[in-house]
DRENMAR-462187 format. One line per 10 residues: number of its first residue (from 1); for each residue x, y, z of N, C-alpha, C, O, CB. Coordinates in steps of 0.1 Angstrom, whole numbers. Glycine has a CB too. Example, Ala and Ser with C-alpha at 12.3 -4.5 7.8 and 13.67 -1.06 7.14 Angstrom:
<recs>
1	132:-57:78:123:-45:78:132:-33:78:142:-33:85:113:-45:90  128:-22:71:137:-11:71:129:0:79:134:11:80:141:-6:57
</recs>
This chain:
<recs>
1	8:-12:0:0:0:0:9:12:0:17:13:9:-10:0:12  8:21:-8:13:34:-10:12:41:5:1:38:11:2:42:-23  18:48:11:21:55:22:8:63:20:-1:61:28:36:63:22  7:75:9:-6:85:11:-19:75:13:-27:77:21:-9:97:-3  -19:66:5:-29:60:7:-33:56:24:-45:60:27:-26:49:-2  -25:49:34:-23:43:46:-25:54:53:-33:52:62:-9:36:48  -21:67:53:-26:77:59:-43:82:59:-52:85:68:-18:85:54  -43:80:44:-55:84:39:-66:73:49:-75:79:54:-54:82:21  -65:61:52:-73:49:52:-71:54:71:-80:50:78:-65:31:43  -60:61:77:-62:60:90:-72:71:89:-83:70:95:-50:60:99
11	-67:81:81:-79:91:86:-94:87:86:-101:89:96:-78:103:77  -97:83:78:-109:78:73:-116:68:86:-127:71:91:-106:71:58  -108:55:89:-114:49:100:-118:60:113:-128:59:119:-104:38:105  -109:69:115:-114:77:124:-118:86:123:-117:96:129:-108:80:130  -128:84:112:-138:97:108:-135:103:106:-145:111:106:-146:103:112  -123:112:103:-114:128:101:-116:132:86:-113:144:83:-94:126:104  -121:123:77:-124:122:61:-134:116:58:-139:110:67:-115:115:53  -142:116:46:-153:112:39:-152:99:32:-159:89:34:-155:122:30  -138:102:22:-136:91:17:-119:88:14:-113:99:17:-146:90:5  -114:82:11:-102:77:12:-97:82:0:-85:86:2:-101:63:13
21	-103:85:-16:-94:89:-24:-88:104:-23:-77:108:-27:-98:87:-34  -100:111:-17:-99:130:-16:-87:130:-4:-78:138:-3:-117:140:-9  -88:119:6:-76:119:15:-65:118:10:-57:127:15:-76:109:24  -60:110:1:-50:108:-8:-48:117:-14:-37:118:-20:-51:98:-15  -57:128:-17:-53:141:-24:-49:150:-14:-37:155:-14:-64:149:-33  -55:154:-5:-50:159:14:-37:161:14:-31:171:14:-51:148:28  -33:143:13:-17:142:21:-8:148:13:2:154:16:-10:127:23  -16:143:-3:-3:152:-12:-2:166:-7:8:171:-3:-6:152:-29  -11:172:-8:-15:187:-5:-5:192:5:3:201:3:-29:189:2  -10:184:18:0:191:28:13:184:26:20:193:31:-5:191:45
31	23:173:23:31:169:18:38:183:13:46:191:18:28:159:10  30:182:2:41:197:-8:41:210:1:51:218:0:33:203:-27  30:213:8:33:224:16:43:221:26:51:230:29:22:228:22  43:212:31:49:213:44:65:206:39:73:206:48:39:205:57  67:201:28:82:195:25:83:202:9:85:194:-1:83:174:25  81:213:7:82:216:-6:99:215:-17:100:219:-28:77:232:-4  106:210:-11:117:205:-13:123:193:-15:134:191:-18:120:208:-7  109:182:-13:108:171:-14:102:168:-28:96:177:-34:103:166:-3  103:155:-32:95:146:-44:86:140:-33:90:132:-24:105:134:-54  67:149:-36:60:136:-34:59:117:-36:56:107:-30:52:139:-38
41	65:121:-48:67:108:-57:72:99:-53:67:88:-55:72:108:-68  83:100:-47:99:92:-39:93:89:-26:94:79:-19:115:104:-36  86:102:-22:82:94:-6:71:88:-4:68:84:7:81:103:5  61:85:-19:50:78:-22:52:65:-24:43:60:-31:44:82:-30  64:58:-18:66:42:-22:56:36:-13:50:41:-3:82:35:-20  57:18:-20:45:8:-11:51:5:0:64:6:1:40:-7:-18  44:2:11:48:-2:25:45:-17:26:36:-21:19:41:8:36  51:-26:36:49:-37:35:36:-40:46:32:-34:56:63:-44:38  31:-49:41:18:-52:45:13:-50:64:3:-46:69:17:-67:39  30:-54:72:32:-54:84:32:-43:87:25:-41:98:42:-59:88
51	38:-28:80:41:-19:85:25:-14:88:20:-11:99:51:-12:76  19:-14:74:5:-10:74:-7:-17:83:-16:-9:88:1:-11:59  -6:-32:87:-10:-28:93:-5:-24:113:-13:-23:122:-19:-34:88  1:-24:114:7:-15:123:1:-2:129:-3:-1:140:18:-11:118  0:6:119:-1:19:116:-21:22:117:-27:31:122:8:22:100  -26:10:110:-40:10:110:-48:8:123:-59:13:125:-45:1:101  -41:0:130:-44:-8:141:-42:5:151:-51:10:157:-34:-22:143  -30:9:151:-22:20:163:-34:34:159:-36:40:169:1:25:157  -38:36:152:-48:49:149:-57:46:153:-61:56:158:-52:54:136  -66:37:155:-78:33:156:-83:38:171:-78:34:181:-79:19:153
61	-93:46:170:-99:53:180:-90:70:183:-91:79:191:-98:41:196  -83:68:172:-78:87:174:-85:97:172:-92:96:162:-69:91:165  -85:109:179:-92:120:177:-82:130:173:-86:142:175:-100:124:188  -71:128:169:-64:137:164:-53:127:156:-50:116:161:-60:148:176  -47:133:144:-39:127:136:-36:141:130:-44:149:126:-43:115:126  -18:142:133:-10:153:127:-6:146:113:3:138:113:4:158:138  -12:151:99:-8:146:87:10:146:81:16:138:74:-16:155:79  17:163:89:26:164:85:39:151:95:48:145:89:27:179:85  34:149:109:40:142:113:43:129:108:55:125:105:37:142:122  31:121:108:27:110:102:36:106:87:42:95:86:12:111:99
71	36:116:76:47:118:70:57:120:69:61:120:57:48:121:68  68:123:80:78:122:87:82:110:93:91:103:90:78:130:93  73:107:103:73:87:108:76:82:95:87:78:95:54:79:115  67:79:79:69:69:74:80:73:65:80:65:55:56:62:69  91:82:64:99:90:54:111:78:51:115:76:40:105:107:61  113:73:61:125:65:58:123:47:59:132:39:61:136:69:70  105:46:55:103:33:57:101:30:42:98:19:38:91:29:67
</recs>
């Protein structure tokens, strides 16, 4: 699973989004704002199935998810 995507899918379980693809437009969004120096593209690789779910599981019941952090956590996975 693509990283924006995994973000996209936590937000969504915790109600913070509508639907999962406009989330996936979000992350890019704040991505380039907040790393405008970066390639979305490069930091948009697939994550291994463990990592994700990890990450799905660990969100669940959140009332807050910082997008730019979360992007930083998965930068070097």
């Amino acid at each position: 699973m693509l990283k924006s995507k995994l973000i996209a899918k936590c937000l969504f379980q915790c109600n913070m989004i509508s639907d999962v693809q406009n989330g996936e437009y979000a992350v890019q969004n704040i991505f380039i704002e907040y790393f405008p120096d970066h390639s979305f593209d490069k930091w948009n690789s697939n994550l291994p199935d463990n990592v994700v779910n990890h990450f799905l599981e660990a969100s669940k019941g959140s009332t807050t998810i910082h997008v730019d952090s979360f992007i930083k956590d998965l930068w070097d996975l």
